[in-house]
LOROLO-111042 format. One record per residue (C-alpha): residue in three letters; x, y, z. Coordinates in steps of 0.001 Angstrom, whole numbers, padded with zeros to 6 digits, always signed. Layout:
# LOROLO-111042
ALAXYZ ...
This chain:
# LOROLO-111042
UNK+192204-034070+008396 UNK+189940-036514+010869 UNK+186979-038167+009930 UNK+183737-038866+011993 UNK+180294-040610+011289 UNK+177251-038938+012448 UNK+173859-041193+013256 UNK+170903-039339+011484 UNK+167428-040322+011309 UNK+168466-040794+007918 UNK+171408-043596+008612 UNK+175236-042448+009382 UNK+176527-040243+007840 UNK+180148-038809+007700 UNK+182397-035944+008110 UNK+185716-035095+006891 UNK+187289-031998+009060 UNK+189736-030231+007072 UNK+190342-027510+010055 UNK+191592-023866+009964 UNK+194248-023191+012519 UNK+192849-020084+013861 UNK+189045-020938+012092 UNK+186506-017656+012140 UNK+183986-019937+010268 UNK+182856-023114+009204 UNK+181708-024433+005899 UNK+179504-027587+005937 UNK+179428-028574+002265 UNK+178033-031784+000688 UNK+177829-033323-002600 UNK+175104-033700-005390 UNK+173331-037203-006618 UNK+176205-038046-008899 UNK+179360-037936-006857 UNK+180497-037733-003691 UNK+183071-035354-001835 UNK+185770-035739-004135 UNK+184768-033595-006825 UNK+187101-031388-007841 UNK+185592-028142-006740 UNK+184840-029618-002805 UNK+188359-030653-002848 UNK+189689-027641-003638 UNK+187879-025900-001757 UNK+189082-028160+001719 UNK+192579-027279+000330 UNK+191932-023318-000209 UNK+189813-022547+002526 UNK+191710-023203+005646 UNK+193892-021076+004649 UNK+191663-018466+005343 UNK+190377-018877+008224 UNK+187644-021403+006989 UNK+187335-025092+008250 UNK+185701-027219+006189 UNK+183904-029949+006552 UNK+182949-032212+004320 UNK+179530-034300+004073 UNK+178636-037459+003023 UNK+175141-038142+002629 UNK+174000-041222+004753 UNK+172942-042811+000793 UNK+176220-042336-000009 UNK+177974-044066+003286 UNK+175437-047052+002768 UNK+177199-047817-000916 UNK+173873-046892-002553 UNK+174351-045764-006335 UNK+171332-043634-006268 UNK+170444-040844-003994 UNK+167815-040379-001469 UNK+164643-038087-002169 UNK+164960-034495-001728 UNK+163160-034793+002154 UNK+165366-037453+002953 UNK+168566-035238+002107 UNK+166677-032879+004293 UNK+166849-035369+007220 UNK+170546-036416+006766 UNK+171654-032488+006682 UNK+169485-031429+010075 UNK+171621-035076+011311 UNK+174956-033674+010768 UNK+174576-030183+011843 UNK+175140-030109+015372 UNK+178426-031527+015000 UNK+179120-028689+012204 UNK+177730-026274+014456 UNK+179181-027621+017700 UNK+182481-025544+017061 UNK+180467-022521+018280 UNK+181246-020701+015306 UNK+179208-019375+012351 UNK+178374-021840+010066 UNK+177841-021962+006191 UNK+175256-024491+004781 UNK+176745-025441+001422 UNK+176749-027939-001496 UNK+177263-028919-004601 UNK+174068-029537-007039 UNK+171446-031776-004987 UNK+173326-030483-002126 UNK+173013-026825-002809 UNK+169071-027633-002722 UNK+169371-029041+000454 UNK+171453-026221+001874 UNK+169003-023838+000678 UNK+165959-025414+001719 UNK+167358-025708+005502 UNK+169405-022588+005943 UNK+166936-020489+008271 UNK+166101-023226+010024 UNK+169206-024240+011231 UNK+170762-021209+011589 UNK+173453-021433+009107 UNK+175045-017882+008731 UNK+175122-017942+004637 UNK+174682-020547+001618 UNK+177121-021443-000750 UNK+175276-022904-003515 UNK+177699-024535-006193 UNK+176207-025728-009708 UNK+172607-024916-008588 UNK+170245-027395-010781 UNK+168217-024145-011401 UNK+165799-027399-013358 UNK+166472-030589-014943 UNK+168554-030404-018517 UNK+166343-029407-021386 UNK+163156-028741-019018 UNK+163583-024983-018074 UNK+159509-024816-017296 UNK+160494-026723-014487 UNK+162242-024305-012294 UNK+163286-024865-008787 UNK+164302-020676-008353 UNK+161885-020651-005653 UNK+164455-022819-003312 UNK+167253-020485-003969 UNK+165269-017477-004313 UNK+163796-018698-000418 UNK+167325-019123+001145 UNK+167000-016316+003664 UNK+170700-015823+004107 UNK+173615-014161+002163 UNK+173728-017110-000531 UNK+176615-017216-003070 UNK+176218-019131-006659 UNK+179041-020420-008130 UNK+177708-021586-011874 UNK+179663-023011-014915 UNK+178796-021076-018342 UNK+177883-023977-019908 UNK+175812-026058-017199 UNK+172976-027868-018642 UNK+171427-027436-015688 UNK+171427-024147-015438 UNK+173431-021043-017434 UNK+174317-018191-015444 UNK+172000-015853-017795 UNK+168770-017953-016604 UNK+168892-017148-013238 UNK+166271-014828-011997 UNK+166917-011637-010255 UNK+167755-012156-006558 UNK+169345-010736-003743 UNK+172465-013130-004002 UNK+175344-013490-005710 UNK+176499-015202-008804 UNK+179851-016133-010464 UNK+180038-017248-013118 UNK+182844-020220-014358 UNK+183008-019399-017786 UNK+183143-022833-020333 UNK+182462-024919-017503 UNK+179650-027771-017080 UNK+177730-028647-014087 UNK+181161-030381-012618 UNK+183001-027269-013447 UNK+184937-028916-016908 UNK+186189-026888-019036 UNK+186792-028240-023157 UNK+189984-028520-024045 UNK+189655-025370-026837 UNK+188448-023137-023736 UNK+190474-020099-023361 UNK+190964-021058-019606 UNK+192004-024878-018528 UNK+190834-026810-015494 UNK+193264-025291-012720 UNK+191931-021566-013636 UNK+188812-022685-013803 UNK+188660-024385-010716 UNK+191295-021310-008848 UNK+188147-018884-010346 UNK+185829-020616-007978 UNK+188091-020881-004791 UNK+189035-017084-005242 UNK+185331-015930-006057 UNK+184656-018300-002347 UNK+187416-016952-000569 UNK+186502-013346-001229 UNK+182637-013738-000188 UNK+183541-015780+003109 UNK+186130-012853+003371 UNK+183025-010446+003738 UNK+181192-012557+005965 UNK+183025-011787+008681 
């Protein structure tokens, strides 16, 4: 694991490498506007991952270097993720644009643009809790690449069963919320729920080439 910061026209922002020893792909994956990249599901992910044949790399957002407790606008996320992606992409490999929440947006948003290979969109905020009129489908729905949605069964912002018809893929965590809990009289605890994400992740970068 090395760590790097990246000048943006957004401020610095850094990278953690967690590398694959013989790496077919990279995933560039950032975090939403609650938390940063120790969640549980970007960590486990940097642990699963290389494994297969996936580095990862994980991105702060240059809010989130800076100490600030409260994330940049949607554009300026924009501006910190076209920052960091020549280093991501500087491997020479195919690269997937991901994040978590706020950072799926921004993954989806950019992906043609920067040539990322696929999207891995975890806890999409399909809309703001209790405000389904205000949708944000069109950003995932306007990907342009093989996009996988990993969703919790219970996220307020978003249930699996709201999401329109698309051409990508959704799996569904069942119990969990929009950081992948589970309650404690769940039928599945935090580990499965959690090793239900990294498998569904593994398999898809599996058939990515």
């Amino acid at each position: 694991m090395t760590t790097e910061i990246i000048a943006t026209d957004a401020g610095d922002a850094r990278i953690t490498w967690h590398p694959a020893k013989k790496p077919r792909l990279v995933l560039a994956v950032s975090h939403g506007a609650g938390g940063g990249v120790d969640a549980r599901d970007l960590r486990a992910l940097a642990q699963v991952l290389p494994g297969h044949g996936v580095t990862v790399a994980l991105v702060e957002q240059p809010w989130r270097v800076a100490g600030k407790k409260v994330a940049s606008p949607p554009r300026t996320l924009d501006v910190g993720w076209r920052g960091i992606w020549p280093a991501v992409a500087g491997k020479g490999l195919p690269v997937i644009s991901g994040g978590r929440s706020a950072g799926a947006r921004v993954a989806c948003r950019t992906a043609v643009e920067l040539g990322a290979v696929a999207v891995l969109a975890l806890s999409f905020p399909l809309h703001p809790p209790g405000k389904p009129e205000k949708s944000r489908a069109d950003e995932l729905l306007g990907a342009g690449v093989p996009t996988l949605v990993v969703q919790g069964g219970n996220d307020p912002f978003g249930k699996p069963e709201e999401f329109p018809d698309g051409s990508y893929e959704l799996v569904e965590v069942p119990y969990g919320d929009h950081g992948f809990a589970v309650p404690k009289k769940a039928e599945i605890g935090p580990e499965q729920a959690v090793t239900i994400l990294t498998d569904a992740v593994v398999k898809w970068a599996g058939s990515l080439g």
